[in-house]
N, C-alpha and C positions, 0 to 999 in steps of 0.2 A: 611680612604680614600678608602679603597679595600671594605669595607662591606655594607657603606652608614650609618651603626648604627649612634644612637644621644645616650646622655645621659647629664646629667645635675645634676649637685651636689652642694651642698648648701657647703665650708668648714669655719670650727671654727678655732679663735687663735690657731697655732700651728700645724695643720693639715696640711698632707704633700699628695700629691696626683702621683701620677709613671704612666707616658703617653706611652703607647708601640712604637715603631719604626712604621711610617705612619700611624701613628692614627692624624688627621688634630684635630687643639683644639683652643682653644680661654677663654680669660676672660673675665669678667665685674663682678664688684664689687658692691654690694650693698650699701655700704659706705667706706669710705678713705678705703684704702688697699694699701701695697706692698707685690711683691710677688718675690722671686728668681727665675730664670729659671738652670737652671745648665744642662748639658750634660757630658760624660767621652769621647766626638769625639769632635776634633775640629768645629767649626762653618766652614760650607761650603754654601757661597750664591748660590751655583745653588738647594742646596737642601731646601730653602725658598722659599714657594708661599704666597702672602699676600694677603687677600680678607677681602669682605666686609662684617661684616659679616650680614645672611640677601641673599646674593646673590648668584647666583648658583642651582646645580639640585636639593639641601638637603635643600637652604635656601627658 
C-alpha cells in the first residue's frame, strides 16, 4: 500500500506465500483452487478495505 509496488506469482500445490503488514493483495486462480488465509492478530474490520480489483491509482 505505502510503495505502490505490483508483483505477481504463479503458486504450485503446497506452496505457501508470507504477505507483510499493509502490503494490499488479492487472488485469482487459474483453476479450482482453495486457499487458507490465517493471521496471529485477531480480524479487525476497520482494518479491511475491499476493492475492485482493476480499480484505483495502481489498477
Amino acid at each position: 500500500m505505502d510503495s505502490g509496488e505490483r508483483a505477481e506469482v504463479i503458486l504450485e500445490t503446497g506452496d505457501m506465500l508470507l504477505i507483510e503488514p499493509r502490503c494490499a493483495h488479492a487472488f485469482s486462480a487459474l483453476e479450482y483452487a482453495q486457499a487458507i488465509e490465517a493471521s496471529p492478530t485477531e480480524f479487525d474490520a476497520g482494518d479491511f478495505f475491499p476493492r475492485v480489483l482493476g480499480s484505483g491509482p495502481a489498477g
